[in-house]
N, C-alpha and C positions, 0 to 999 in steps of 0.2 A: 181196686186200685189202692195202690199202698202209698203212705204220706207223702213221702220223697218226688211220688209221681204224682200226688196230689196237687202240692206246692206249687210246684215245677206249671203244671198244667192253667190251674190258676194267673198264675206269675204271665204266661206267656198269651193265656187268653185277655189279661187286662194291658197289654203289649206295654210291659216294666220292664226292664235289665233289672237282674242282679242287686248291680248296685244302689238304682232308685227301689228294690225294695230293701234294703239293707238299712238305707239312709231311715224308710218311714220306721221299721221296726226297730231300730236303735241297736245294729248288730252288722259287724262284719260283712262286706261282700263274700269272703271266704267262709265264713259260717253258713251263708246262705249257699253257697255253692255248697258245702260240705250236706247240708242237708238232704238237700236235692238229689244228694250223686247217694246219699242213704250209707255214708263212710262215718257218720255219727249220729247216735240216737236222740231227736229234740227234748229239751225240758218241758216240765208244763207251762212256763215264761212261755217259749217258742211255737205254743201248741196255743195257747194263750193271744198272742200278738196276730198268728194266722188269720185265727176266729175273728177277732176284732176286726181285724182291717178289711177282710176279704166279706165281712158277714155273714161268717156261714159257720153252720154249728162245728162242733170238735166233730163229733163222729163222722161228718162228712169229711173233714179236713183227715183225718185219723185213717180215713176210708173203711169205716163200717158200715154207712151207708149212703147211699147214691142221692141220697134226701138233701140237699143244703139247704136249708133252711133253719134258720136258728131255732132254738126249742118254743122260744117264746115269744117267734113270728106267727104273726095270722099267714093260715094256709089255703 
């Protein structure tokens, strides 16, 4: 799974629009559409704010692996 589709997947399992995530990340509802739709490459800010808020490592968010669990969660 590739970021875009990561986010998205996320976004829609914590049942957020858009724009309530846009408001928590401090970013555009259109940036987060743009992300999503994968029409723009995220920063490490953007890549950065996902992990945070969602809790789950970069690589998972990144979709390198299927693991979300942050690195430095007890497993």
């Amino acid at each position: 799974m590739k970021f875009n589709e990561r986010i998205r997947a996320l976004r829609e399992d914590a049942d957020k629009t858009q724009t309530e995530i846009a408001v928590v990340l401090g970013m555009s509802q259109r940036r987060v559409s743009r992300l999503e739709k994968a029409d723009i490459q995220p920063t490490l800010s953007d890549i950065e704010k996902y992990c945070m808020y969602f809790n789950k490592s970069a690589d998972y968010i990144l979709g390198y692996t299927d693991n979300p669990m942050p690195f430095n969660a007890k497993q």
